[in-house]
N, C-alpha and C positions, 0 to 999 in steps of 0.2 A: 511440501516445502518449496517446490521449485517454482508453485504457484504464488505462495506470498511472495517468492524472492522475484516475480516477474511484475507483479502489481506494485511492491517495494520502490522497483526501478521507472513502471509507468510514474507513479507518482513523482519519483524526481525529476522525470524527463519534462513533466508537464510545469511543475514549479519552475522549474529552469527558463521557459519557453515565457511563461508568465511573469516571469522576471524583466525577462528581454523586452516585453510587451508594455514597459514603463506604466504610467498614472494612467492612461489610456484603457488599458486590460481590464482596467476596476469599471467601466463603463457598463452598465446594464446592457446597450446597444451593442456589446464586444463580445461574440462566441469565445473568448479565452477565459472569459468571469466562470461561465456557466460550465466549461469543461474541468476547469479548474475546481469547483464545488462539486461537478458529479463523481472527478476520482478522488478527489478527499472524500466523500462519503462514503464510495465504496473501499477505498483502503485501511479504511478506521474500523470495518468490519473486525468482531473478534476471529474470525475462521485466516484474519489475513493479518495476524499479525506475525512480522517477521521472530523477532527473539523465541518468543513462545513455540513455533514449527521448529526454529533448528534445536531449541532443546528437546523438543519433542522425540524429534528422528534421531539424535543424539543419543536418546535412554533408549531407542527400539533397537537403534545398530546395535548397543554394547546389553541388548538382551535383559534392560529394564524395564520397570512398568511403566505405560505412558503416565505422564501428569494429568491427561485431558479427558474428561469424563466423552466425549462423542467419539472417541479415534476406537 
């Protein structure tokens, strides 16, 4: 959980920055295109998706079965 919820916040932190980075960002020649595509890729992961982890640990605190066939 605390994992997706930390990649959750890389991701905004970086959109945020890429934002600030105007038309320019979009430039091939601009390390912010390419960082910007490498943690969207990795956040789109299913092991990182936020909702799905806090239900997860939600049904384990309150002594449920998990949803997630790998937990």
């Amino acid at each position: 959980m605390a994992t997706s919820h930390a990649i959750h916040l890389c991701r905004e932190t970086v959109d945020l920055v890429f934002d600030m980075g105007g038309a320019s960002a979009l430039s091939l020649s601009n390390p912010l295109q390419r960082i910007l595509r490498d943690v969207r890729a990795h956040s789109l992961h299913a092991a990182y998706a936020c909702d799905v982890n806090l239900e997860t640990c939600g049904r384990v605190q309150l002594g449920l079965p998990s949803n997630m066939f790998f937990v």
